[in-house]
DRENFILUM-20912 format. One record per atom (N, C-alpha, C): y, z, x; residue in one letter. Coordinates in steps of 0.02 Angstrom, whole numbers, padded with zeros to 5 digits, always signed. Layout:
N
YZXA;...
***
This chain:
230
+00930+01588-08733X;+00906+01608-08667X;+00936+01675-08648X;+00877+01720-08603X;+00934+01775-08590X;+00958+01777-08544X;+01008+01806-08545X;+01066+01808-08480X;+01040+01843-08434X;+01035+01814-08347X;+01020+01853-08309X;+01038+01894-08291X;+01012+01957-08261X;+01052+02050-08252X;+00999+02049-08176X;+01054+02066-08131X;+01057+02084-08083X;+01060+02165-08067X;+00992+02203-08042X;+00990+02250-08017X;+01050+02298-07995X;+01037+02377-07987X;+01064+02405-07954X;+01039+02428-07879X;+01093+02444-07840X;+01069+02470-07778X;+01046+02551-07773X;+00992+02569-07795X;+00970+02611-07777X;+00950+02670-07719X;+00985+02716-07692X;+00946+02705-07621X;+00886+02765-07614X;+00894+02797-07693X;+00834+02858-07687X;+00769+02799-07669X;+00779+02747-07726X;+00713+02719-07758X;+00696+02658-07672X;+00749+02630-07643X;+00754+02577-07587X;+00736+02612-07516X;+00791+02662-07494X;+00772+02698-07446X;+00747+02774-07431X;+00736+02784-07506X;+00711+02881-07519X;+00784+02923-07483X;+00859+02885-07501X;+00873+02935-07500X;+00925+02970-07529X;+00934+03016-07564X;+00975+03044-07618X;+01059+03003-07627X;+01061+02984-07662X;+01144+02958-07661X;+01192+02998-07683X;+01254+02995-07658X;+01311+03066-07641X;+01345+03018-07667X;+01352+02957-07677X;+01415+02924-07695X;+01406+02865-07739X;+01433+02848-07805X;+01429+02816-07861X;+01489+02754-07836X;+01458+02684-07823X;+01510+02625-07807X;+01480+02576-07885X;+01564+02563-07920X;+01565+02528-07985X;+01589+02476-07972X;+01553+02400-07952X;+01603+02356-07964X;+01600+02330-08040X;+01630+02266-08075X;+01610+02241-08104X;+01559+02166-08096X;+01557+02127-08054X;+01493+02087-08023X;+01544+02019-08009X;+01519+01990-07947X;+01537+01952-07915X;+01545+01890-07959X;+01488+01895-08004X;+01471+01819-08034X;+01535+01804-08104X;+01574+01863-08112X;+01635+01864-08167X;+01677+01823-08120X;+01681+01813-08055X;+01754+01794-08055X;+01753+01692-08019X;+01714+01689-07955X;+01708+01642-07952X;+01620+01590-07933X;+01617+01654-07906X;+01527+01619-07849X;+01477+01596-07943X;+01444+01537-07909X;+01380+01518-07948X;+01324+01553-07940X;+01339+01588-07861X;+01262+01625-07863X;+01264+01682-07899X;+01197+01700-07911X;+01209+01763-07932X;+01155+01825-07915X;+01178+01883-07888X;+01126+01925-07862X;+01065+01943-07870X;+01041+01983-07820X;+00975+02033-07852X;+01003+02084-07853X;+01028+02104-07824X;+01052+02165-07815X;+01138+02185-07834X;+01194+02228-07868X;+01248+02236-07881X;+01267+02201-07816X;+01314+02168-07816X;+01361+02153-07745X;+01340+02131-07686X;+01282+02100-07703X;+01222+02078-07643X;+01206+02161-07618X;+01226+02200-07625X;+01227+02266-07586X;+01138+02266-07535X;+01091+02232-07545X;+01028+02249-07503X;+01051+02196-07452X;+01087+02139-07428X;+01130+02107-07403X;+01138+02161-07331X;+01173+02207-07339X;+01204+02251-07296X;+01152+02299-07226X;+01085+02288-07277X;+01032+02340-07223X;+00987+02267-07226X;+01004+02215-07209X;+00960+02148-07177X;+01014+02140-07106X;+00977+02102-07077X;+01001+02065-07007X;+01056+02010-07045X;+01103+02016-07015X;+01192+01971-07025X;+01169+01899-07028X;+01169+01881-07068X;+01171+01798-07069X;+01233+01784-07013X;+01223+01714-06984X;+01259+01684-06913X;+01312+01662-06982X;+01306+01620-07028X;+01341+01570-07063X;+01328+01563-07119X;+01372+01494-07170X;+01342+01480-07233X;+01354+01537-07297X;+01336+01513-07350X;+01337+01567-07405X;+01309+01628-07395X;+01244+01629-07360X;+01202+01684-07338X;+01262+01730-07320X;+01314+01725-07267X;+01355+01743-07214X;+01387+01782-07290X;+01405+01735-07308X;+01475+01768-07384X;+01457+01824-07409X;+01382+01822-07453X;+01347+01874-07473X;+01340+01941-07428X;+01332+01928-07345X;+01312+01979-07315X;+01400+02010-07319X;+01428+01982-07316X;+01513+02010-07301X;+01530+02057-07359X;+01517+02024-07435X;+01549+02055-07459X;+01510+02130-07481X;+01446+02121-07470X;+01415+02195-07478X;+01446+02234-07426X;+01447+02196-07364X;+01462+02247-07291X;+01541+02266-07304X;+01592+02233-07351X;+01653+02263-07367X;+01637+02316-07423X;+01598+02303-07458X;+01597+02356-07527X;+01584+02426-07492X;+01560+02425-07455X;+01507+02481-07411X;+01574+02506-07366X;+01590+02483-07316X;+01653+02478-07294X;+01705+02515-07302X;+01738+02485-07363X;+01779+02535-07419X;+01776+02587-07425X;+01717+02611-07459X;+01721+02692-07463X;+01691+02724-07402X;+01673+02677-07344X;+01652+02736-07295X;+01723+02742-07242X;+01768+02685-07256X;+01852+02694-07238X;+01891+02740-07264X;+01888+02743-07331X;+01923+02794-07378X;+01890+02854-07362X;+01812+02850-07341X;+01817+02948-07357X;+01796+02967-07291X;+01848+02943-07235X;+01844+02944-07171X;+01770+02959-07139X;+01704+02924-07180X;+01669+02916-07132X;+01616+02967-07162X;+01626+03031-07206X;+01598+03081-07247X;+01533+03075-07270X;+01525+03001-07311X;+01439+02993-07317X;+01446+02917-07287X;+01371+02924-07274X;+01347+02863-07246X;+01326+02792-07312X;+01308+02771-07267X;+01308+02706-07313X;+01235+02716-07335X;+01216+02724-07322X;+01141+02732-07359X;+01118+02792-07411X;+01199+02831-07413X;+01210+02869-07479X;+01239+02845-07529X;+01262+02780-07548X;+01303+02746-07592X;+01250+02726-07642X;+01251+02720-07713X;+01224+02693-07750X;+01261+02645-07790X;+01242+02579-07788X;+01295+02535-07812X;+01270+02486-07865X;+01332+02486-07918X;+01285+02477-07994X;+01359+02431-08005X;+01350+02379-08068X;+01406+02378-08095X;+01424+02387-08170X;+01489+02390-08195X;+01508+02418-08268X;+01441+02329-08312X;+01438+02300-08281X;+01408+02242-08306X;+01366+02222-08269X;+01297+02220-08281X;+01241+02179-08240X;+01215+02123-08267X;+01256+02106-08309X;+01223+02048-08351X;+01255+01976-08327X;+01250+01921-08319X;+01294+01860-08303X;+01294+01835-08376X;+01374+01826-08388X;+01401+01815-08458X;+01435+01739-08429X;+01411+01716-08378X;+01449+01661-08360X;+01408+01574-08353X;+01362+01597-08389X;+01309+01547-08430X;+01282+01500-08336X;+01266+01546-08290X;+01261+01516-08223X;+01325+01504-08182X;+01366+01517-08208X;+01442+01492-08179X;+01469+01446-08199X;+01449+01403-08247X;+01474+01374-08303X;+01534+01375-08352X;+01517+01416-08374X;+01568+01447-08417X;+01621+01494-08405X;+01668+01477-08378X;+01706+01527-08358X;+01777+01491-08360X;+01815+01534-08366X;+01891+01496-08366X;+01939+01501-08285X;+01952+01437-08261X;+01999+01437-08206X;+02028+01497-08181X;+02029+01511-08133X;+02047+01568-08084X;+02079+01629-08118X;+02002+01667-08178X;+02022+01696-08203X;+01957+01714-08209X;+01957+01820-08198X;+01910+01849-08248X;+01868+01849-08317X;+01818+01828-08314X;+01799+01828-08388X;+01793+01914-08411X;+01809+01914-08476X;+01816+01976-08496X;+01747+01999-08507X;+01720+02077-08490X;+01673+02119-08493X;+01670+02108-08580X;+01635+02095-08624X;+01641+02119-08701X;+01642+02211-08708X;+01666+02223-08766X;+01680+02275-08777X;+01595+02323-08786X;+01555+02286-08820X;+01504+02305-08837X;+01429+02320-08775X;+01478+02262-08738X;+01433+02271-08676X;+01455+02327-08621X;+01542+02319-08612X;+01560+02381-08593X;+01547+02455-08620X;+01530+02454-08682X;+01514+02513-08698X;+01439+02545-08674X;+01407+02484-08680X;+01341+02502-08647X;+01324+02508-08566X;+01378+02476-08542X;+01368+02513-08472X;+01392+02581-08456X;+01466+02593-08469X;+01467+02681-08503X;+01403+02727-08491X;+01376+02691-08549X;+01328+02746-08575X;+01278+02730-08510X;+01262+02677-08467X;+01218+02683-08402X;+01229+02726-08355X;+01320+02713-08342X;+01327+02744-08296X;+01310+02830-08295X;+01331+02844-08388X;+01319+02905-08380X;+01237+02944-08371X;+01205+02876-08381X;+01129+02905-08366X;+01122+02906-08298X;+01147+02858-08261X;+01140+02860-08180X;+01168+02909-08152X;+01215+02954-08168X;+01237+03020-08152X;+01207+03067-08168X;+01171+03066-08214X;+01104+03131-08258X;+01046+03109-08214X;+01030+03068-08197X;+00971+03075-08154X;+00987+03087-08083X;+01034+03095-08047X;+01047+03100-07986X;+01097+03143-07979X;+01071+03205-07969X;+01116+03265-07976X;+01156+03267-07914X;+01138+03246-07872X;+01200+03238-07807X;+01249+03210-07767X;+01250+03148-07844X;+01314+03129-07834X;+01381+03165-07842X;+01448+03163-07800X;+01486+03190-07770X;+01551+03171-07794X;+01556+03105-07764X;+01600+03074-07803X;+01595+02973-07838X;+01642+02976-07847X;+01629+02923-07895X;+01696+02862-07900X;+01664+02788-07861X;+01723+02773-07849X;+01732+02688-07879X;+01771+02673-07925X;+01775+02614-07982X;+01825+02573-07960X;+01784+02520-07958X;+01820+02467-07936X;+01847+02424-07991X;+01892+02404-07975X;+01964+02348-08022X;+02006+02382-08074X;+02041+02336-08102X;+02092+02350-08163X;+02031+02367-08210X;+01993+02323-08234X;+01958+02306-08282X;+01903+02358-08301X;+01879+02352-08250X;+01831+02405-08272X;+01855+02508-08267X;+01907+02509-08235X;+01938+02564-08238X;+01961+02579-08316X;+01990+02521-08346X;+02011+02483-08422X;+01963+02527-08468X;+01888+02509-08443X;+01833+02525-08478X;+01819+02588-08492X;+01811+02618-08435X;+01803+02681-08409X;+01848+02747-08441X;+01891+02713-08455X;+01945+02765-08492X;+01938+02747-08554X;+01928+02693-08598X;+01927+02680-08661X;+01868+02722-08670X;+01813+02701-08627X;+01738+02758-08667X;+01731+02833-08645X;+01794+02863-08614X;+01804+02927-08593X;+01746+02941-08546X;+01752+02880-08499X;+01697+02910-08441X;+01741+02971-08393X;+01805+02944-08386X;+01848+03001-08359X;+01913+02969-08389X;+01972+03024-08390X;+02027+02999-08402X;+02087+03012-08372X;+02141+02979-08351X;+02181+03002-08295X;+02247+03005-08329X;+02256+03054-08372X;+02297+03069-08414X;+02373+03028-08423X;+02368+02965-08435X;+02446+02922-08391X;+02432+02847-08469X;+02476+02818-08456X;+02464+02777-08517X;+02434+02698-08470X;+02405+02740-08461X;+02354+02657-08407X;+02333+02621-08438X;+02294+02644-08502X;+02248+02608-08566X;+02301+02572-08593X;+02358+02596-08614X;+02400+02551-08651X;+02428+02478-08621X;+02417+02491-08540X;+02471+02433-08490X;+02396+02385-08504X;+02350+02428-08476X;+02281+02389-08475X;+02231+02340-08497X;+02261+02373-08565X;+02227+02343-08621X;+02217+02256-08625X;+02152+02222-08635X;+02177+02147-08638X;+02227+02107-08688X;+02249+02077-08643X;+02316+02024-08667X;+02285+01975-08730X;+02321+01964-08757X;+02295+01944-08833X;+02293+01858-08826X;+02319+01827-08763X;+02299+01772-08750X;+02231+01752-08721X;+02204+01795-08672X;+02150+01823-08638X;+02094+01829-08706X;+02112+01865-08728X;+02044+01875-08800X;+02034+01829-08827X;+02089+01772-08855X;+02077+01710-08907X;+02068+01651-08855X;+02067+01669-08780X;+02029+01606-08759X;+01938+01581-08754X;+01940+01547-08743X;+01843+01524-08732X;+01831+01512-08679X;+01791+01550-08637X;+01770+01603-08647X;+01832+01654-08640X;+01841+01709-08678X;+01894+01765-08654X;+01887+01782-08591X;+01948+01784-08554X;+01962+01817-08481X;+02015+01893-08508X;+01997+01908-08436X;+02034+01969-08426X;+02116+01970-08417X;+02157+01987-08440X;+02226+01982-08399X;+02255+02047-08431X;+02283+02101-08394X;+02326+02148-08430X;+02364+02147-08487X;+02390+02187-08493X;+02450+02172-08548X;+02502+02193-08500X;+02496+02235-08494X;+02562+02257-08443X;+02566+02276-08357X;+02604+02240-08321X;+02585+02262-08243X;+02598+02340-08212X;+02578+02342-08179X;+02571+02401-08121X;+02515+02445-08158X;+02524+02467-08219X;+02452+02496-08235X;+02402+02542-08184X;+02380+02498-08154X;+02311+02512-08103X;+02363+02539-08055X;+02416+02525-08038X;+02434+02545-07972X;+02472+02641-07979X;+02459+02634-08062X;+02480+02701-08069X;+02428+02762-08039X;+02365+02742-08062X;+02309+02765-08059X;+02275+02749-07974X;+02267+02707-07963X;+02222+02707-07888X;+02243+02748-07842X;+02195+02776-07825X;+02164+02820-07766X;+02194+02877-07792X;+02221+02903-07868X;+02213+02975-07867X;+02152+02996-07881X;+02142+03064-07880X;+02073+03105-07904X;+02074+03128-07950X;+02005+03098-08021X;+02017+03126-08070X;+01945+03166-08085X;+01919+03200-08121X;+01842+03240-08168X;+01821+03174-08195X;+01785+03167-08185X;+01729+03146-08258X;+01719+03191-08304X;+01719+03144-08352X;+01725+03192-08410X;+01678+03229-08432X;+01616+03211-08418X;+01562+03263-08418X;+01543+03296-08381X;+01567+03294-08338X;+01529+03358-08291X;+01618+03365-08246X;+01656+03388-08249X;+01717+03387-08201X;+01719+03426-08104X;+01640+03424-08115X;+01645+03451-08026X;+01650+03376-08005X;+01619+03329-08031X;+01620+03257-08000X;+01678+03228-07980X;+01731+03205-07945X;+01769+03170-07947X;+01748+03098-07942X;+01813+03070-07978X;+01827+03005-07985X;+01877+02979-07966X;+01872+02897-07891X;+01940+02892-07883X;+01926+02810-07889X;+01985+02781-07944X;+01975+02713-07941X;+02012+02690-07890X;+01989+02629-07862X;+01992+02575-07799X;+01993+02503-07814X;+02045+02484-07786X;+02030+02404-07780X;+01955+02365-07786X;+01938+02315-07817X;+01882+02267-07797X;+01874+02264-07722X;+01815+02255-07685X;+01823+02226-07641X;+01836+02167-07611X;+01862+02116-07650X;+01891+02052-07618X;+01962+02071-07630X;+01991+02119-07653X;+02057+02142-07631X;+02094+02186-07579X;+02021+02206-07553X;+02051+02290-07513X;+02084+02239-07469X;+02132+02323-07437X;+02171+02290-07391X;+02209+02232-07406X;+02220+02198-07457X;+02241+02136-07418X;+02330+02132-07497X;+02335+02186-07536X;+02389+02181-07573X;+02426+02258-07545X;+02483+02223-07516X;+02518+02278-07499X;+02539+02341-07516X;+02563+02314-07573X;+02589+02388-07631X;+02566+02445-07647X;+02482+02438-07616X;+02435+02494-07635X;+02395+02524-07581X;+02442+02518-07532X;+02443+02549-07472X;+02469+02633-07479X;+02508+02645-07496X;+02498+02715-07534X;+02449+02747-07557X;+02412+02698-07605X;+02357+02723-07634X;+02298+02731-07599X;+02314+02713-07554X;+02244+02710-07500X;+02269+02757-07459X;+02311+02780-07438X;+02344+02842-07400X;+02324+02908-07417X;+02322+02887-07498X;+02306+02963-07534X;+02252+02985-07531X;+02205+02952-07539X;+02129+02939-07546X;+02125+02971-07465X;+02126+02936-07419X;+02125+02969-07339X;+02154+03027-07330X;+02214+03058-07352X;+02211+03131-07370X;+02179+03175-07403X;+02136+03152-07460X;+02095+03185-07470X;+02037+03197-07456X;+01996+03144-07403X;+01959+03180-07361X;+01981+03171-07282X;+02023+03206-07254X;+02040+03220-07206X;+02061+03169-07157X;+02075+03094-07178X;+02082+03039-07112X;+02151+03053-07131X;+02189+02984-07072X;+02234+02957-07036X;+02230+02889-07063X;+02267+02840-07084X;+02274+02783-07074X;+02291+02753-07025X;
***
């Protein structure tokens, strides 16, 4: 059977209008929910009327945080209806939510990560006005540097890399090898590697913003670079 793939949020093709800003998660359906989208991150969720309650309610939240995020971080700079939101994985590798291991990431495959790479880098060739570019989690940041989508010159890949318990489980999950890693890297500004006017700044998932202390710095930095206050 094939695995279902959940859309990107488009907003040339949804609302005609040019997107300034590239949002990467890796997809909701890796970590715990059974449902699974139409859209990256429920993201069409966000321009409907707010569900009162219920799962409906969950879905509308977590698009309206993804959205959120970077219009917090870049004090407000583009609007939300300039975001285009895709993830390193559109595929559900989690056999419906089935298959997945206890309060743990299932791992992106390598082969599949490579092929989102190569999407993302088509989704940047067709939309010349994207600006910047902003990747969400350990994991897929993981990715991103292994396929030289950008690289943030620091030994992140090495902390990053998956844990060799993580690979030989069924299904493989995600777990570092080494901690802080990500916290070396978030919210600086790096080039993409193909085109280096683009910046790139990796960010927390959104079921983490805000809510792990330590990387409150990193979110400081990010707001200095486009002009807020925390």
């Amino acid at each position: 059977m094939k695995n279902r793939e959940c859309q990107d949020w488009n907003p040339l093709k949804e609302l005609k209008v040019k997107p300034k800003v590239l949002l990467i998660g890796h997809d909701p359906g890796l970590q715990s929910s059974k449902d699974f989208p139409k859209h990256s991150l429920y993201a069409d969720y966000y321009f409907r009327d707010e569900p009162k309650s219920g799962p409906e309610k969950s879905k509308y939240n977590l698009a309206a945080n993804s959205f959120k995020q970077v219009l917090d971080v870049t004090n407000h700079k583009y609007k939300a209806e300039e975001i285009y939101v895709t993830n390193l994985c559109n595929l559900d590798l989690t056999d419906g939510g089935e298959n997945r291991p206890k309060n743990k990431t299932i791992l992106i495959p390598e082969e599949i990560a490579q092929k989102g790479v190569e999407r993302l880098n088509e989704i940047i060739a067709q939309h010349d006005t994207i600006e910047y570019v902003f990747p969400m989690s350990e994991q897929v940041n993981y990715w991103l540097h292994y396929f030289n989508f950008y690289q943030s010159g620091t030994d992140f890949v090495e902390k990053a890399k998956p844990k060799e318990n993580g690979l030989k489980s069924n299904p493989p999950y995600y777990e570092h090898s080494k901690p802080k890693g990500f916290l070396d890297i978030c919210g600086n500004c790096y080039e993409l590697s193909s085109n280096r006017k683009i910046k790139v700044i990796p960010i927390l998932h959104t079921k983490q913003y805000s809510k792990i202390a330590a990387y409150i710095p990193a979110y400081e930095n990010i707001q200095r670079l486009f002009g807020g206050v925390i």
